[in-house]
C-alpha positions in Angstrom: -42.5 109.0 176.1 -44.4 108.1 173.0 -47.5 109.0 174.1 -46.5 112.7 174.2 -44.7 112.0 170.9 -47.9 111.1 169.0 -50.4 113.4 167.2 -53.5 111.7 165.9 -54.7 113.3 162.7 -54.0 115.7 159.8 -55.5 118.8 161.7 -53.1 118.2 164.9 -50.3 118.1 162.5 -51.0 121.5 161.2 -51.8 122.8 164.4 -48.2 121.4 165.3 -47.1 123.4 162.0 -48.6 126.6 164.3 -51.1 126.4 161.1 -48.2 127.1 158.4 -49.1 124.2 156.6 -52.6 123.8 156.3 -54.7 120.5 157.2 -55.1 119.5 153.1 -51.6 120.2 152.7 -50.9 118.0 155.6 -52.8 114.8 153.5 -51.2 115.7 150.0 -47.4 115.8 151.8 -48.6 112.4 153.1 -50.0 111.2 149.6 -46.9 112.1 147.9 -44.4 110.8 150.7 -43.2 113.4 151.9 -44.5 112.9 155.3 -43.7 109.9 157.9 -47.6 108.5 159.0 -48.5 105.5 161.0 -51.5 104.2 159.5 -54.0 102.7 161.6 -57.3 102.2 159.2 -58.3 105.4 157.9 -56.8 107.1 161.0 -53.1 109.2 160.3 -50.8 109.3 163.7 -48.1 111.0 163.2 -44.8 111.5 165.4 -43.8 115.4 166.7 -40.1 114.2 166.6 -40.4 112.6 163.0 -42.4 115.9 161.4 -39.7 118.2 163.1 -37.2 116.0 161.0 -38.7 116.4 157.5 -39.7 120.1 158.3 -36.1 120.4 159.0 -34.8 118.6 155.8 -37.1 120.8 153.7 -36.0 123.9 155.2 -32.2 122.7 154.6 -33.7 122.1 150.8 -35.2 125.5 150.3 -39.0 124.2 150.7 -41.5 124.3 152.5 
């Protein structure tokens, strides 16, 4: 369901991290592209499935 799919904000996407990437690295990552956002005004939504991907990716990449 895409209700339980959806985080709304930067600090529930770090919490979602378990806090390894902090809540400003959350918005730079998004500033630089590096993270998938829905943008809804100045509101960030972003999906659980969509961060696991590009957590994945960079971890395939050596980052982080």
């Amino acid at each position: 369901m895409l209700s339980q799919d959806l985080l709304s904000g930067a600090r529930a996407a770090s919490e979602f991290t378990g806090g390894i990437i902090s809540e400003r690295n959350i918005y730079a990552m998004v500033e630089r592209g590096q993270l998938p956002v829905i943008r809804k005004g100045k509101r960030l939504y972003f999906r659980k499935s969509e961060l696991e991907a590009a957590f994945r990716s960079d971890a395939a990449h050596g980052e982080a």
